[in-house]
C-alpha positions in Angstrom: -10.1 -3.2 -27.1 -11.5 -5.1 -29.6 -11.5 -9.4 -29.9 -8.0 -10.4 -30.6 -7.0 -7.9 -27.6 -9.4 -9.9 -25.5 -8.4 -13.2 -26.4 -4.4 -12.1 -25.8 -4.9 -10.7 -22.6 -6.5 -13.7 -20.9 -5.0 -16.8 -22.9 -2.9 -17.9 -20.1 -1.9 -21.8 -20.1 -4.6 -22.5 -17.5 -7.3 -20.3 -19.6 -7.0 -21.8 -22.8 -7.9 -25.2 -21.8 -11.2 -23.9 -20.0 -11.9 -21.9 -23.1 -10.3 -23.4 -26.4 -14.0 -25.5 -27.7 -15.4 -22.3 -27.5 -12.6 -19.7 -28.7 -12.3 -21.8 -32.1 -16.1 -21.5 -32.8 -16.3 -17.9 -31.7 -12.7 -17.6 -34.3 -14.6 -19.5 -37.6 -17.8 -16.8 -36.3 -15.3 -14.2 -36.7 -13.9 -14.5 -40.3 -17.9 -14.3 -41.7 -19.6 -11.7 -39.5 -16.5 -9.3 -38.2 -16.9 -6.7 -35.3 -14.6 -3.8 -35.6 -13.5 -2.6 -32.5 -15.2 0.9 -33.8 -18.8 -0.7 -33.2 -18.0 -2.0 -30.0 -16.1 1.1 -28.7 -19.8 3.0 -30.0 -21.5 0.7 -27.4 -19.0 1.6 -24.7 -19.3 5.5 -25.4 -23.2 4.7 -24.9 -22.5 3.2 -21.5 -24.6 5.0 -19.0 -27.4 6.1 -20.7 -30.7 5.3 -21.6 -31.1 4.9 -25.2 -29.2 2.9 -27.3 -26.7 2.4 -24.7 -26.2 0.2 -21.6 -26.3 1.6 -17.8 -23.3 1.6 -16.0 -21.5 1.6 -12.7 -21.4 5.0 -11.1 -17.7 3.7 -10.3 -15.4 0.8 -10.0 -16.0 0.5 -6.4 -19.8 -0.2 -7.0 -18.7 -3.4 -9.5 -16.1 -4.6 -7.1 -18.3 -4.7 -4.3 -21.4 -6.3 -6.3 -19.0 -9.0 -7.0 -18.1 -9.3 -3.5 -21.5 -9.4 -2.1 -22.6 -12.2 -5.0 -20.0 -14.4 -3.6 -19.5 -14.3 -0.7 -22.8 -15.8 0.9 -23.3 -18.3 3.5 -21.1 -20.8 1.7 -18.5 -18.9 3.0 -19.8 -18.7 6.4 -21.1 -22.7 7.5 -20.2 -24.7 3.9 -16.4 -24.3 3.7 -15.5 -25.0 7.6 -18.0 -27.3 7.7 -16.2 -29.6 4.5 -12.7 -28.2 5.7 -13.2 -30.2 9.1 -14.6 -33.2 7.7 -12.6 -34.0 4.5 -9.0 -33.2 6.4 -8.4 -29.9 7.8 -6.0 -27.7 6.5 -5.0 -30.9 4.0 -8.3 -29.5 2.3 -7.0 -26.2 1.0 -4.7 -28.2 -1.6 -7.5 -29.6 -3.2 -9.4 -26.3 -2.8 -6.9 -24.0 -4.4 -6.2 -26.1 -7.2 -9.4 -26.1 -8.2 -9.4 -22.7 -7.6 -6.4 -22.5 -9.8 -7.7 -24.6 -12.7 -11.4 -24.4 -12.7 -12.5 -21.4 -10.6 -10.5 -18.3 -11.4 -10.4 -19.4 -15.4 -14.1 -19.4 -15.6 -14.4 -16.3 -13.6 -12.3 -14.8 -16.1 -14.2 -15.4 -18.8 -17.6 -14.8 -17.7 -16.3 -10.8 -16.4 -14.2 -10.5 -19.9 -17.1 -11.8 -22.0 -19.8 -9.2 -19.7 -17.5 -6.7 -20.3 -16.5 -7.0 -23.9 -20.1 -7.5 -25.6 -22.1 -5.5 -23.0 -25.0 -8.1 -23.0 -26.3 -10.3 -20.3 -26.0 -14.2 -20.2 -28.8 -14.2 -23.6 -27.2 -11.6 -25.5 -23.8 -12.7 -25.1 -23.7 -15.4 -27.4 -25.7 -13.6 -30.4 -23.0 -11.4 -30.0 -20.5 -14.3 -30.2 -22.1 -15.2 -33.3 -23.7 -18.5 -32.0 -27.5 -17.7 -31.3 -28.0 -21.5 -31.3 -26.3 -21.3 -28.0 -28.9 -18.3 -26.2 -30.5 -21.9 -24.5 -27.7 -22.0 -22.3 -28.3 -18.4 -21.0 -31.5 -19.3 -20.6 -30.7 -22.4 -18.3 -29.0 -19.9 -16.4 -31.6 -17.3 -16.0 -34.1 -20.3 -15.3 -31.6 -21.6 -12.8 -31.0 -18.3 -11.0 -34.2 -17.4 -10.7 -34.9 -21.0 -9.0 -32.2 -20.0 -6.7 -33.7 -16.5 -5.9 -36.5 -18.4 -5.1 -35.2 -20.1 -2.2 -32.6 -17.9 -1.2 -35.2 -15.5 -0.4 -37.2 -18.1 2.0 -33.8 -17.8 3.6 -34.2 -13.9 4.1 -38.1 -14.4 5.0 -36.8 -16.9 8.0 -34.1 -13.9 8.7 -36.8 -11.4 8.8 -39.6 -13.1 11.1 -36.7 -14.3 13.5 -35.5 -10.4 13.7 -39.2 -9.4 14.3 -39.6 -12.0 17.1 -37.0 -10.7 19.2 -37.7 -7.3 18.7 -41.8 -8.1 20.2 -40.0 -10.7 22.4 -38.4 -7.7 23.5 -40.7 -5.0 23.7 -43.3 -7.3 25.0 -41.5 -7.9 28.5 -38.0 -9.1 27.6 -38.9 -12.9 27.4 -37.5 -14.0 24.3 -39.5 -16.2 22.0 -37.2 -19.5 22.0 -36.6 -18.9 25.7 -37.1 -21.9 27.8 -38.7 -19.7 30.6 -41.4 -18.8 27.8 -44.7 -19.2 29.8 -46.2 -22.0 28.2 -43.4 -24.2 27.1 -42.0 -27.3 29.0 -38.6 -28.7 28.8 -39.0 -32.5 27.0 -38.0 -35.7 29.8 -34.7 -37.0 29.9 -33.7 -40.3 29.3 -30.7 -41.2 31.7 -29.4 -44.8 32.5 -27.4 -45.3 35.7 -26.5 -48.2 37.4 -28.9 -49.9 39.5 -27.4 -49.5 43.3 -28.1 -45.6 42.7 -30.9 -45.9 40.6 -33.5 -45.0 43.6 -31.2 -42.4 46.0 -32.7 -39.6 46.9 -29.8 -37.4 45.6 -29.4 -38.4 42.4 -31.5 -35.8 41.0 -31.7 -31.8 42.2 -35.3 -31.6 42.7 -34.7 -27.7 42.0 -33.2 -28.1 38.6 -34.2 -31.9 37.2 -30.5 -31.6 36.8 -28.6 -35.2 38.2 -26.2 -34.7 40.7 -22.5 -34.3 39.2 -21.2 -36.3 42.7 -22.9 -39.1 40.8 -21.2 -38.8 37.5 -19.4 -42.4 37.6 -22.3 -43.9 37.8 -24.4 -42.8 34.6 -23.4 -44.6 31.1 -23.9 -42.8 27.9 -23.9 -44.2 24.3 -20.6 -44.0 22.5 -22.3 -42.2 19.6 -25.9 -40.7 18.9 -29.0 -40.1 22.1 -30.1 -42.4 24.4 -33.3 -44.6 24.0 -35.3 -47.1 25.6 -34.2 -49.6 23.0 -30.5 -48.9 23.7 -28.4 -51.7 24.7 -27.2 -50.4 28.3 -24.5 -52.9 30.1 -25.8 -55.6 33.0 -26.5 -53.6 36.2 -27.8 -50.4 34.3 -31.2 -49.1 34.7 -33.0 -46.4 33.2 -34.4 -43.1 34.6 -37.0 -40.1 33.6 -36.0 -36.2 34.7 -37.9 -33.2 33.7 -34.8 -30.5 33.7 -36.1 -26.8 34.6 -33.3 -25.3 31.8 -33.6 -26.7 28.5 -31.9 -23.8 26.0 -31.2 -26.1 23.0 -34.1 -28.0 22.6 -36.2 -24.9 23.7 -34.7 -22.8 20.1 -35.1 -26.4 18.2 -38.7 -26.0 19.1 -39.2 -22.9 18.4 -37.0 -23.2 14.9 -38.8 -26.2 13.9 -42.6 -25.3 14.8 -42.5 -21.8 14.7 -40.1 -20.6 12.1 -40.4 -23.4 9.6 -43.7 -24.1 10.1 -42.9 -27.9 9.8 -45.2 -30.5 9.2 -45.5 -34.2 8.8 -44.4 -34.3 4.9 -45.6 -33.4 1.2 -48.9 -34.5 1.7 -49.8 -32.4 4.4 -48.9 -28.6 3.3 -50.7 -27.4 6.4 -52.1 -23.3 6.3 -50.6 -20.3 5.3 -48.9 -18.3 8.6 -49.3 -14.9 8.9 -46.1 -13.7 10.2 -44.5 -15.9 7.7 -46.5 -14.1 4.7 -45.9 -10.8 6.0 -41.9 -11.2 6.3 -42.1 -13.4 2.5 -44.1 -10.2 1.2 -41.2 -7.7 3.0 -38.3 -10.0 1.4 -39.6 -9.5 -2.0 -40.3 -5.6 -1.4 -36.7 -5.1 -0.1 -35.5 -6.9 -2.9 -37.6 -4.6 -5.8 -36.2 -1.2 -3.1 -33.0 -2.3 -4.4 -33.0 -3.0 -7.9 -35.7 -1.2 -9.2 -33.4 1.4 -10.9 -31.3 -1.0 -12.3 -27.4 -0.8 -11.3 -28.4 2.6 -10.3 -29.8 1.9 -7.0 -28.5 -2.0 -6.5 -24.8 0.0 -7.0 -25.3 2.6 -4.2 -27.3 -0.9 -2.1 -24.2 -3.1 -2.0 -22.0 -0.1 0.0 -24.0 -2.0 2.8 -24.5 -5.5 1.8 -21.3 -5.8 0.7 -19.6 -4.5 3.7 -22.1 -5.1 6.9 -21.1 -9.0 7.2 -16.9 -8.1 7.1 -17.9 -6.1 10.1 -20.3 -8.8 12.0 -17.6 -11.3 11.0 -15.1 -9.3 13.2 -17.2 -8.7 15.8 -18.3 -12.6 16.0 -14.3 -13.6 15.3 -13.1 -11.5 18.4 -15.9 -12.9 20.6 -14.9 -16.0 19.7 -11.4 -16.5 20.1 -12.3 -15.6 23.8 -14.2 -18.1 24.7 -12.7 -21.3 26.9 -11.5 -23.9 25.1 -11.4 -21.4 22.2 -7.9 -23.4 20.8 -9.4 -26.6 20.6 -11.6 -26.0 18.0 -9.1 -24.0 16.1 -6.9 -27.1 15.9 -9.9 -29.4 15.0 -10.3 -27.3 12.3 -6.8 -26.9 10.9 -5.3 -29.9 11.3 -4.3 -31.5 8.3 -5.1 -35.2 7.7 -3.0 -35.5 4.2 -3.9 -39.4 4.2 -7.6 -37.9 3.1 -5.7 -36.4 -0.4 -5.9 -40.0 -2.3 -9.8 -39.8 -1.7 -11.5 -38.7 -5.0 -15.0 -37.5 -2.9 -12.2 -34.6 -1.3 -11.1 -33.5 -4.6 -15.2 -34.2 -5.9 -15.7 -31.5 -3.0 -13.0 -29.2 -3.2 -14.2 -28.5 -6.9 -18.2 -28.1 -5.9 -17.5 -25.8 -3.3 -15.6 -23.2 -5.4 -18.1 -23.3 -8.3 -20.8 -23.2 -5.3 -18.9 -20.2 -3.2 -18.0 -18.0 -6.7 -21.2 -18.6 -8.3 -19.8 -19.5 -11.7 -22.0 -20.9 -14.4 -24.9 -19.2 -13.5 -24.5 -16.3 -15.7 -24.9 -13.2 -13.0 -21.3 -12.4 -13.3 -21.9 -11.9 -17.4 -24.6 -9.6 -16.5 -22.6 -7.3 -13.5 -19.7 -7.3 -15.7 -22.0 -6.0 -18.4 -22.4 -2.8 -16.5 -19.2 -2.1 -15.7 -16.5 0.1 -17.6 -15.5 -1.5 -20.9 -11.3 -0.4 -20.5 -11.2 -2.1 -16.5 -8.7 -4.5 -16.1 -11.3 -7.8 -15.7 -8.5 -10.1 -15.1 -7.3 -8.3 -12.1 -10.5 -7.9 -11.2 -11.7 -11.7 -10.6 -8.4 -12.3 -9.4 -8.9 -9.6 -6.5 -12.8 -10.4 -6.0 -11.6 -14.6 -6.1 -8.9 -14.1 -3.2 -11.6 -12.3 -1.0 -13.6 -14.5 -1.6 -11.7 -17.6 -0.6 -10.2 -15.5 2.1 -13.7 -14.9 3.4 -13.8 -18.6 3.6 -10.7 -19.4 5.4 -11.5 -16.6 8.0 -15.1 -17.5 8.8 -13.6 -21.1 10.1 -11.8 -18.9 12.7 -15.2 -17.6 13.9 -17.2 -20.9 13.9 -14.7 -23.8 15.2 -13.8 -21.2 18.3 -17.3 -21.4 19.3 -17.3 -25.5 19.2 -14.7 -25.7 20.9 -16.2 -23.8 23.5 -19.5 -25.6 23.4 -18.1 -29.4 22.8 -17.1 -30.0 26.8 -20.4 -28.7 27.8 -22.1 -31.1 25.2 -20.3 -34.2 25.8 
């Protein structure tokens, strides 16, 4: 277990050229400030308690399911279908895997071996290394995941105060609050441009539902791409027309989402006030978040048996619902079919690579750190291999949850 075992049991082709400017440093270290494998093995025994020692993992399970649950994050879940449809469909996994292949895994790698070798977070790693000039790039990292933390938990405050909406929504009298049958809230006017022998029939419009009348459909014209205005360029013989529908759903959630949730105002300069839902669900965020790390790997361990797990299952839930919905197929095929012409663009491959050092969460140092509490004898290779797979899996998968659902929703939008 000591460094040249380490070195040999990751130097694969593909390794070596991720890690070679740093293993010749870290071998020149070596030959004036040896480590015996007897001093690290000391560390090791240590592992799991509290003085001079490192915790550790109550088991294997807990590590594989941290690394799981950093990963896999909403990346996975609107990112990846999202690029897959626009940069060619399935033609998109080429690019993917290989950067997968030659970028992702490699670096994954090394930043579980290097956690689990020298039992030291993303600072301590490189005094261990023998290059303390190097501890600024663990700082970076720390600065930059803590940037992140920042924001992801905005995320989880928007989570919360929508989840404590539609519970009061609910116990309140069962109106929810982005409801367009909210009292108070009025569906926005209509712009529609139809042509002028219809324009003032009686029956164009359903009085009842500000809805036009579908036995008029020929005769409305719609832009071939973005909304209608009053500065569009409508063809000779068009004229426009103002309804008032009584079912809005969409723009009654936008409204909601936008004024409500975010809190939106007009830019920087105007900040606006401080909300008190939005304080109260900021403040729960943060308390949630000390609940389950505030014994260390000893309480975020037992944690991620939940937050690892609970999205697989809403993921099934939401993929079976899915698939059943008309038109179900359509999206499916807009999002796997391959457009291999898309290959020779360079902004495809650009993406590819972003999206696996965005979906694994490489370079940030947190896998240093979870490796760091793990058992020093696992089998780290395997173990980013397995966690890598899921993870791109995840990916794959969730585009068979979301694409369904456009499908389903794109004749009703047209």
């Amino acid at each position: 277990h000591g460094p040249s075992s380490f070195w040999g049991q990751v130097a694969d082709p593909v390794f070596v050229v991720a890690i070679s400017p740093y293993a010749s440093m870290l071998a020149s270290r070596s030959a004036s400030t040896p480590m015996d494998s007897a001093a690290i093995d000391s560390t090791a025994n240590n592992a799991g308690s509290h003085e001079g020692g490192r915790m550790q993992y109550a088991s294997k399970v807990e590590l594989i399911l941290t690394l799981v649950g950093y990963a896999v994050g909403l990346g996975n879940v609107w990112r990846f279908p999202y690029l897959c449809y626009t940069y060619g469909g399935g033609a998109f996994l080429v690019p993917y895997l290989c950067a997968l292949a030659c970028l992702g895994l490699p670096l994954f790698v090394l930043e579980l071996g290097l956690g689990q070798m020298f039992r030291q977070g993303t600072l301590g790693v490189w005094e261990r290394m023998g290059l303390p000039r190097l501890r600024g790039v663990g700082a970076a990292a720390t600065v930059s995941t803590f940037l992140v933390s920042l924001y992801y938990n905005v995320v989880i405050t928007w989570t919360i105060y929508f989840l404590g909406r539609t519970i009061g929504g609910i116990v309140s009298g069962g109106v929810l609050p982005w409801d367009d049958q909210k009292p108070g809230f009025t569906c926005p006017m209509t712009l529609l441009a139809v042509r002028n022998d219809v324009l003032e029939d009686p029956h164009l419009i359903i009085n009842k539902t500000g809805f036009f009348n579908p036995a008029y459909s020929s005769d409305f014209w719609c832009p071939e791409s973005g909304l209608l205005t009053r500065d569009s360029p409508i063809p000779d013989g068009y004229g426009f027309i103002d309804t008032v529908p009584s079912r809005c759903p969409a723009s009654a959630a936008v409204s909601f989402w936008e004024t409500e949730a975010l809190q939106q105002s007009s830019g920087l300069d105007d900040p606006g006030g401080i909300h008190l839902g939005l304080l109260l669900s900021h403040t729960l965020a943060w308390l949630l978040v000390y609940v389950c790390i505030f014994k260390g790997v000893a309480s975020s361990g037992k944690v991620v048996y939940v937050t690892a797990t609970l999205p697989y299952l809403v993921l099934i839930i939401f993929f079976f619902r899915a698939i059943t919905l008309p038109n179900a197929l359509v999206g499916v095929k807009f999002y796997l079919e391959p457009d291999f012409a898309l290959l020779g663009n360079a902004e495809v491959w650009l993406r590819a690579v972003m999206q696996i050092f965005f979906s694994l969460g490489i370079g940030f140092g947190s896998l240093i750190a979870f490796a760091s509490y793990g058992d020093r004898r696992s089998d780290f290779a395997r173990d980013a291999i397995n966690v890598s797979m899921v993870n791109c899996g995840t990916s794959f998968f969730a585009g068979f949850v979301v694409f369904p659902v456009l499908g389903f929703l794109a004749p009703r939008l047209t």
